[in-house]
C-alpha positions in Angstrom: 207.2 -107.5 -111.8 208.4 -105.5 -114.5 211.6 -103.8 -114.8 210.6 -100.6 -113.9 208.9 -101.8 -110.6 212.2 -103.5 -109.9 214.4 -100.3 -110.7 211.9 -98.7 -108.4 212.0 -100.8 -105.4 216.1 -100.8 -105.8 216.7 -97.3 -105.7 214.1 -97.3 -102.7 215.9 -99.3 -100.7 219.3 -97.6 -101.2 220.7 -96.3 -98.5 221.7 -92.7 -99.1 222.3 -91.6 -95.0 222.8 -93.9 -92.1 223.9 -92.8 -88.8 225.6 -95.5 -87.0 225.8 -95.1 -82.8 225.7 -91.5 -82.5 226.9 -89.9 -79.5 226.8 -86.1 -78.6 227.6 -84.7 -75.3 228.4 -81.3 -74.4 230.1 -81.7 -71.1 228.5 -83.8 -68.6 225.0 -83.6 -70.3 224.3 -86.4 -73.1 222.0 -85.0 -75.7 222.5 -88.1 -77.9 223.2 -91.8 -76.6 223.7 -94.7 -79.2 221.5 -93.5 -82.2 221.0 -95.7 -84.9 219.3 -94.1 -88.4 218.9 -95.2 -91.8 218.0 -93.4 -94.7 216.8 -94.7 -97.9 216.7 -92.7 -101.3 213.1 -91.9 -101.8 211.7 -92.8 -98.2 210.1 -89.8 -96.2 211.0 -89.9 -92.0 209.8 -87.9 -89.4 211.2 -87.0 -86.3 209.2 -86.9 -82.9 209.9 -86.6 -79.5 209.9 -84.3 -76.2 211.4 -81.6 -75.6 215.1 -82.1 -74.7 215.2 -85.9 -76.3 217.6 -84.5 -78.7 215.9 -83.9 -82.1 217.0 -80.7 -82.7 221.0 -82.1 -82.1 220.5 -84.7 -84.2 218.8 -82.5 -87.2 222.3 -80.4 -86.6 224.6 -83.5 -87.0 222.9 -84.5 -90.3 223.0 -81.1 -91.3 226.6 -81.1 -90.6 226.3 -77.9 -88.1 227.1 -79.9 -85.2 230.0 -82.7 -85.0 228.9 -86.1 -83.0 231.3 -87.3 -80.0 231.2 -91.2 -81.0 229.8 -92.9 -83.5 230.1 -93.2 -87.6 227.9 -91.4 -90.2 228.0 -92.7 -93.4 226.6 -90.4 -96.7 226.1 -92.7 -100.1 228.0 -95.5 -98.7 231.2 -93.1 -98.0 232.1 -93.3 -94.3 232.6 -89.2 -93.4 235.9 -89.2 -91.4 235.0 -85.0 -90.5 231.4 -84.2 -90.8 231.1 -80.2 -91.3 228.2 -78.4 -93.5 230.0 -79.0 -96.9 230.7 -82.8 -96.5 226.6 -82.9 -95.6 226.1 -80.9 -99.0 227.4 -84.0 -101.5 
């Protein structure tokens, strides 16, 4: 393996997002329960599920439109003590 292919595989496995036992409730309804999500730089994810499993909340929290109850997100290896729309944006 060349340099290059090593370079490659390196910045593929760099974590650039990861959410770390994401909670969201709003009220007495949990839309998120213990998520767990890794994102590496280069590395293409999709995001499936039925309605009301909570895809669109969690799409919001990485967005930084909506602010999780429990849990840690961490954005290129910086743990984000307020998450809002311009902490998402870095």
């Amino acid at each position: 393996m060349g340099l290059h292919e090593r370079n490659i595989d390196k910045a593929i496995n760099e974590k650039i997002l990861s959410i770390d036992n994401v909670t969201k409730s709003y009220g007495v309804v949990q839309a998120l329960r213990g998520v767990t999500v890794e994102i590496c730089k280069g590395s293409i994810h999709g995001l499936l599920g039925e309605n009301g499993a909570g895809k669109s909340t969690l799409v919001g929290i990485i967005s930084g439109q909506v602010t999780p109850t429990s849990g840690r997100i961490i954005l290129n290896g910086r743990v984000l003590e307020h998450v809002d729309v311009k902490a998402m944006e870095a």
